[in-house]
C-alpha positions as CSV (number, residue, x, y, z in Angstrom):
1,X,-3.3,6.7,-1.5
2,X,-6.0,9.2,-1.3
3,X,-8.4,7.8,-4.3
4,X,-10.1,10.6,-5.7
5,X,-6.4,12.2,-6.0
6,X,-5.3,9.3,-8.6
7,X,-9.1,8.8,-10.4
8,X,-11.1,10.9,-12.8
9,X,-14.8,9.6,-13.2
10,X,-17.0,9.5,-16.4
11,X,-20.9,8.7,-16.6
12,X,-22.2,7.0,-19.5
13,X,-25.5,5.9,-20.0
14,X,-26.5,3.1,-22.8
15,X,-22.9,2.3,-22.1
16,X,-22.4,-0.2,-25.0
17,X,-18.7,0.2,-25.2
18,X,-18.8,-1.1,-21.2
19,X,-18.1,-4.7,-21.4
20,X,-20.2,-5.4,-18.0
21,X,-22.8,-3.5,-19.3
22,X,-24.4,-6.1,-21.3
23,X,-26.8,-7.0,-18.8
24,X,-29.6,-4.3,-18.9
25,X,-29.7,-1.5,-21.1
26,X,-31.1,0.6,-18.2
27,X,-28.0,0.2,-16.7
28,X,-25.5,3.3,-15.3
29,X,-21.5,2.4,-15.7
30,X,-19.2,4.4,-14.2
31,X,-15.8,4.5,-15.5
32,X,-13.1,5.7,-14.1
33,X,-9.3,6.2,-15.5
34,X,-7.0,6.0,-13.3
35,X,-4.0,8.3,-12.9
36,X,-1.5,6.8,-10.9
37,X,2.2,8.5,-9.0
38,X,5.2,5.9,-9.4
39,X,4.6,5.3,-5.9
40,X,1.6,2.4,-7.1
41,X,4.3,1.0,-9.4
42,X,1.9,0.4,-12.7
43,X,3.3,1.6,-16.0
44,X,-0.4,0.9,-17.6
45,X,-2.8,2.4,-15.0
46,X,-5.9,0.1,-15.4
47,X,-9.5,2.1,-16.2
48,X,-12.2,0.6,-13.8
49,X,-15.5,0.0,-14.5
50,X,-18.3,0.1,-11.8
51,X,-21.6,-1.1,-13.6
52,X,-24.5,-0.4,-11.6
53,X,-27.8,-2.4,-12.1
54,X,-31.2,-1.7,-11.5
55,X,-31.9,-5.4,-11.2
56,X,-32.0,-6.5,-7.3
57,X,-30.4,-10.0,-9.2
58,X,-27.3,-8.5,-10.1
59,X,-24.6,-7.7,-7.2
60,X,-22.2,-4.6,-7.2
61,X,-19.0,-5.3,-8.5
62,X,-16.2,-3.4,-10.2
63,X,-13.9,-5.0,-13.5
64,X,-10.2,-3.9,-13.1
65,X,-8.8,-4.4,-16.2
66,X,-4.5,-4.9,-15.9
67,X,-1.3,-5.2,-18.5
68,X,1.4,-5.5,-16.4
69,X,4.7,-4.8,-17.9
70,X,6.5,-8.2,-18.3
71,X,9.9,-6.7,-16.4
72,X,8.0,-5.1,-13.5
73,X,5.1,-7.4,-13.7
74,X,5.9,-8.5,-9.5
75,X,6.2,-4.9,-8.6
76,X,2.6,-4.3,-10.5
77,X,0.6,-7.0,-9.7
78,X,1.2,-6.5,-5.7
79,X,0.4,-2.8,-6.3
80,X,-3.1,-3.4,-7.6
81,X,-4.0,-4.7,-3.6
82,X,-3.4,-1.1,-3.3
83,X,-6.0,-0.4,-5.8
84,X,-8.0,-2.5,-4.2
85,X,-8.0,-0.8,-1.2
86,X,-9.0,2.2,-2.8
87,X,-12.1,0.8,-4.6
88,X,-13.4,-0.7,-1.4
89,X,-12.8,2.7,0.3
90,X,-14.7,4.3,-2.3
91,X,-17.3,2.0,-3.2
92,X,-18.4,0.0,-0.4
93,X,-17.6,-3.6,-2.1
94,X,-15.0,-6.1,-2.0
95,X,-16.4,-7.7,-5.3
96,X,-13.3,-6.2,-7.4
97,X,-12.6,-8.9,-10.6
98,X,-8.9,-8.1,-11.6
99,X,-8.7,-9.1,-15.5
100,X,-6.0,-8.8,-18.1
101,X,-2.7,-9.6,-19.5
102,X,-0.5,-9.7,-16.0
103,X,2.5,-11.5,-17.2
104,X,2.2,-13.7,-14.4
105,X,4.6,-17.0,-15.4
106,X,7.5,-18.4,-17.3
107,X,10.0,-16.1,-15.2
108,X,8.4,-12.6,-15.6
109,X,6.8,-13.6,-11.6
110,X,8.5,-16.2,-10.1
111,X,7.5,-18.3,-7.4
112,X,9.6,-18.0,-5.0
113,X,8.3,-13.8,-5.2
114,X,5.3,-14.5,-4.8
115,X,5.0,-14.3,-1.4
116,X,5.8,-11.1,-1.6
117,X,2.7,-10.2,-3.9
118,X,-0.4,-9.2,-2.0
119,X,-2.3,-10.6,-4.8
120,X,-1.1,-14.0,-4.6
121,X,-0.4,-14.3,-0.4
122,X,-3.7,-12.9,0.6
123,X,-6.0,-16.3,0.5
124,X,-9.0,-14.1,0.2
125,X,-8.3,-14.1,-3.6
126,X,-8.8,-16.7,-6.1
127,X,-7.0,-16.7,-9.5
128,X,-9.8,-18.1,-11.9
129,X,-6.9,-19.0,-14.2
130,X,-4.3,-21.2,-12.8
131,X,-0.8,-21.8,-13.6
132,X,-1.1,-24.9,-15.7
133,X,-3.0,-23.1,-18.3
134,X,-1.8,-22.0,-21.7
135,X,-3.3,-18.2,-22.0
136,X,-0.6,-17.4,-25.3
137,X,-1.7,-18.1,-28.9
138,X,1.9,-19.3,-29.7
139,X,2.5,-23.1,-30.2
140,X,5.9,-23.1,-29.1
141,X,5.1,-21.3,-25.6
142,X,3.2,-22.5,-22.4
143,X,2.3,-20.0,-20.2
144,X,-0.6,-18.4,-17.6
145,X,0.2,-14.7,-18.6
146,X,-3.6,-13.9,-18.9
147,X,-5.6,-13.9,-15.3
148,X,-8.6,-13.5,-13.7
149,X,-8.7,-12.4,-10.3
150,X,-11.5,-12.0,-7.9
């Protein structure tokens, strides 16, 4: 997908309301919302945030945050390799953290599809959160819906 097709881009400076900001109040965050055809598959498009640094100690990197819809959460999940894509096209970086509530066990993503799942089959990304945690608040449910993915 051609990227600046699907994203609008904001500037804010002082960007307090940036979450990965919080590490110089010099710094320049670039938010984007992203407007997505049904082609990508994601019923939430995800708002990306590209916080730029003026410290040399602090690498480029870009926060993706992600609900998935529990029923399509397969389907949605493999699409945001495609966003991937476009954020290293645009940006020069592979250092994309994918982060939010992906619905990603207890049968909304089953194992046996996950091969199918760019996210999951491509060993160049780790999933900070594995599936033997408990990301739900609820005593009487166990499951990993919450991930990190970098």
């Amino acid at each position: 997908p051609n990227f600046n097709r699907y994203f609008n881009l904001n500037l804010f400076f002082n960007c307090v309301e940036c979450p990965a900001c919080f590490f110089s109040q010099f710094s320049l965050c670039l938010s984007l919302s992203l407007s997505l055809s049904l082609s990508l598959s994601l019923s939430h498009p995800p708002s990306l945030s590209h916080p730029l640094s003026f410290s040399p100690a602090i690498r480029d990197f870009v926060l993706v945050p992600q609900h998935t819809t529990p029923t399509n959460a397969t389907k949605e999940i493999d699409a945001l390799y495609d966003v991937f894509l476009d954020v290293k096209k645009k940006w020069k970086t592979e250092m994309v953290m994918f982060l939010g509530d992906f619905n990603a066990d207890c049968g909304y993503v089953a194992k046996k599809n996950r091969q199918h799942v760019r996210l999951y089959s491509n060993q160049a990304f780790l999933w900070l959160i594995g599936d033997k945690e408990d990301t739900t608040v609820r005593q009487t449910t166990t499951c990993a819906y919450d991930r990190y993915v970098c």
